[in-house]
C-alpha positions as a printed Julia matrix, in Angstrom:
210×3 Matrix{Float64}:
 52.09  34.85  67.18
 51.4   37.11  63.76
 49.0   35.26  61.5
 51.47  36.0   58.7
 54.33  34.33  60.62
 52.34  31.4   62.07
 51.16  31.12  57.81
 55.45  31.35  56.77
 56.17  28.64  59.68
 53.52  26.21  58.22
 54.62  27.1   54.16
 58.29  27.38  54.89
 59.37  26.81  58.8
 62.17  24.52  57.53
 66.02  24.8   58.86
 68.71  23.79  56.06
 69.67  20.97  58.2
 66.68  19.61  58.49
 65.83  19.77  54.75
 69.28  17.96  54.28
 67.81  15.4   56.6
 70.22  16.37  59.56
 68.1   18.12  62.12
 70.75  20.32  64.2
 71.68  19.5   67.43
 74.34  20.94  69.65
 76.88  17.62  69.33
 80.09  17.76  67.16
 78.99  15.59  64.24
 75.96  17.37  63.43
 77.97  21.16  64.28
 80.21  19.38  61.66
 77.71  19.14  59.0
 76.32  22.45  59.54
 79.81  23.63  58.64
 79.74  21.54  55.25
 76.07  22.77  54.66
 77.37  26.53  54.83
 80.68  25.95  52.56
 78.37  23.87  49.93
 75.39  26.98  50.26
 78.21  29.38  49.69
 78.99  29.08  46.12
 76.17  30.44  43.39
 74.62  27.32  43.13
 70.94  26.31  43.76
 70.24  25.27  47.45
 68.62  22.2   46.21
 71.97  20.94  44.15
 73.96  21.96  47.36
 71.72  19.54  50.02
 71.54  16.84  47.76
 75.63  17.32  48.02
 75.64  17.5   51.38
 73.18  14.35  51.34
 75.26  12.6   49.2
 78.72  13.51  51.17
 77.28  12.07  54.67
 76.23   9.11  52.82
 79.35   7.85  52.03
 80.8    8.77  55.21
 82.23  12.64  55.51
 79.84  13.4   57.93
 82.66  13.73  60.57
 85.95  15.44  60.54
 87.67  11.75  60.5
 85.3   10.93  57.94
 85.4   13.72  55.42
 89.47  13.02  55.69
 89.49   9.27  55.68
 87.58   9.98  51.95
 89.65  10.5   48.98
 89.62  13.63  47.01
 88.4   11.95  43.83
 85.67  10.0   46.78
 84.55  13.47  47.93
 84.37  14.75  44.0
 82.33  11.79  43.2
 80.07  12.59  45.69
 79.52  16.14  44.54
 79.14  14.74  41.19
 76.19  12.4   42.38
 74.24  15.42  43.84
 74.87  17.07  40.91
 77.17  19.59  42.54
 79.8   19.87  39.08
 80.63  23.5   38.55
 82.39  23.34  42.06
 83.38  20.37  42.28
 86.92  19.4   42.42
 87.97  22.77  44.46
 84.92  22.21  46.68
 86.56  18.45  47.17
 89.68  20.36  48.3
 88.24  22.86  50.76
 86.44  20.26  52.26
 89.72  18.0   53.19
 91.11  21.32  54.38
 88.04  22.15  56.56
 87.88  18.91  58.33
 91.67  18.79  58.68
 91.58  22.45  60.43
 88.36  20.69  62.85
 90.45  17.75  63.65
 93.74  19.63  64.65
 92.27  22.95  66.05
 89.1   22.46  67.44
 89.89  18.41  68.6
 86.64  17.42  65.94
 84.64  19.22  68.03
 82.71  22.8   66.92
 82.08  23.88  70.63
 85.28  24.74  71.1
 84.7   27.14  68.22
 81.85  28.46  70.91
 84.28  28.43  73.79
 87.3   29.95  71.75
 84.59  32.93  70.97
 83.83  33.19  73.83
 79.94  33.14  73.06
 81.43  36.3   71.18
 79.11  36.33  67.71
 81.97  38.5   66.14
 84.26  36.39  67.21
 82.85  33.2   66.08
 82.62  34.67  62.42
 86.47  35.98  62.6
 86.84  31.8   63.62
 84.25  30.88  60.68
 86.34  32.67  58.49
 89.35  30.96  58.73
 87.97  27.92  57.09
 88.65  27.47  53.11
 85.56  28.29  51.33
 83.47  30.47  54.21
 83.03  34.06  53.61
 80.35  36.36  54.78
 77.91  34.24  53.13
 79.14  31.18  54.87
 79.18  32.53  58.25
 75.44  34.3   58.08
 74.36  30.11  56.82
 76.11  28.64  59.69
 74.84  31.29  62.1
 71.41  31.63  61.46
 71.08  27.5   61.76
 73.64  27.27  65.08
 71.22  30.13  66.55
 68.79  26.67  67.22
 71.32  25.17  69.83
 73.83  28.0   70.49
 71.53  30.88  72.63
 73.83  33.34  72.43
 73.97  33.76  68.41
 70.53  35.06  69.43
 68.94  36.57  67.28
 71.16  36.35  64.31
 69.32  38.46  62.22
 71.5   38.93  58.67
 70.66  41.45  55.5
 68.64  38.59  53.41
 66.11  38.07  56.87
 65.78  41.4   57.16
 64.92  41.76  53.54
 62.08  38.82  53.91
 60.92  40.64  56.88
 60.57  43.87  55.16
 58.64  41.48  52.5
 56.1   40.43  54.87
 55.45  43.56  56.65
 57.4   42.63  59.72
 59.91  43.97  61.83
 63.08  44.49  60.84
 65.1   45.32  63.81
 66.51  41.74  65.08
 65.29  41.76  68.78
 61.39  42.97  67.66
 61.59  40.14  64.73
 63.04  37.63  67.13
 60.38  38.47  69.63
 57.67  36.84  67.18
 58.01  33.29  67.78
 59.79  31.36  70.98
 63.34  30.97  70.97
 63.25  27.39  69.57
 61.57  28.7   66.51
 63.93  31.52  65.62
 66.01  29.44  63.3
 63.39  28.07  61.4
 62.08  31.88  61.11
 65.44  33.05  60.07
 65.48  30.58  57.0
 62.36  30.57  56.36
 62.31  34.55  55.8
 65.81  33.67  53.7
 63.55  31.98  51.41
 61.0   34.48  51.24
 63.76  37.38  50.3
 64.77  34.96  47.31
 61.11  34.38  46.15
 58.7   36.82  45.81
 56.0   34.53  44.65
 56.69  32.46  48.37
 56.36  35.88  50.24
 52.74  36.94  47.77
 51.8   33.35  48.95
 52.16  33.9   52.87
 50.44  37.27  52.32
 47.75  36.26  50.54
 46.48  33.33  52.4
């Protein structure tokens, strides 16, 4: 492994789900919360004010499909408020009934059939990410880069801010040459840790320098 990507693993090597304290695994509640990471992540707010909404959400129970709906909108804005999450707040509340409504009665709670439906199709699965409220382009690079951990054929899931970390660092840019870095299990964590370095150029001097 390149010193400079063994050095970004060690400074930064952190998935979004495990930074909001729900390491990802490939079982519907967690695929669940992945999707509520990447609608949260989506809107120009500060990652740290969207995990500590997410945090806050799973704590008082919308960590499933049944329990995002079984909370009340004002529940699910109150939660948002805790984290600090207030310039989306109320619509955010909405989008998130709606998503876990469209998990329950499409997908049966369960995100692999999102998989199966696409066919372990990546363009496919982003058409299907799409159709929930809230999940744009943004949305769908989030929730791909993380699901890359547990779903092997998102790999690699190489999006324009990883590319622009890579291109940071010095590394590769084409996806299969980048992924070929580290083993399989650690492409996610490279993915968002290079996300990080594309959105902080004192984090990417850092990795360099040391």
């Amino acid at each position: 492994m390149d010193a400079v990507v063994k050095r970004l693993l060690r400074e930064s090597g952190q998935t979004l789900s495990e930074e909001a304290g729900v390491p990802l695994k490939d079982q519907p509640a967690a695929l669940f919360k992945l999707l509520v990471l990447a609608n949260l992540l989506s809107a120009r707010i500060t990652a740290d004010i969207a995990l500590a909404a997410a945090r806050e959400l799973f704590e008082a129970g919308g960590g499933t499909p049944r329990g995002m709906s079984d909370l009340t909108w004002q529940e699910r804005v109150d939660a948002l408020g805790r984290g600090h999450y207030v310039r989306y707040d109320e619509g955010t509340a909405t989008r998130l009934g709606e998503t876990a409504e469209i998990v329950q009665d499409k997908y049966k709670g369960d995100l692999r059939r999102l998989a199966t439906e696409a066919n372990d199709n990546p363009k496919k699965a982003a058409e299907l990410l799409r159709e929930f409220p809230g999940i744009g382009p943004t949305g769908v690079d989030i929730f791909c880069r993380e699901a890359q951990a547990v779903w092997p054929w998102l790999r690699p899931y190489v999006d324009p801010q990883v590319k622009k970390g890579a291109e940071r660092l010095g590394l590769p840019g084409d996806p299969r040459k980048l992924a070929a870095q580290v083993p399989d299990k650690d492409l996610a964590r490279l993915t968002a840790a290079l996300v990080r370095v594309a959105r902080d150029k004192k984090l990417a001097d850092t990795v360099k320098a040391a």
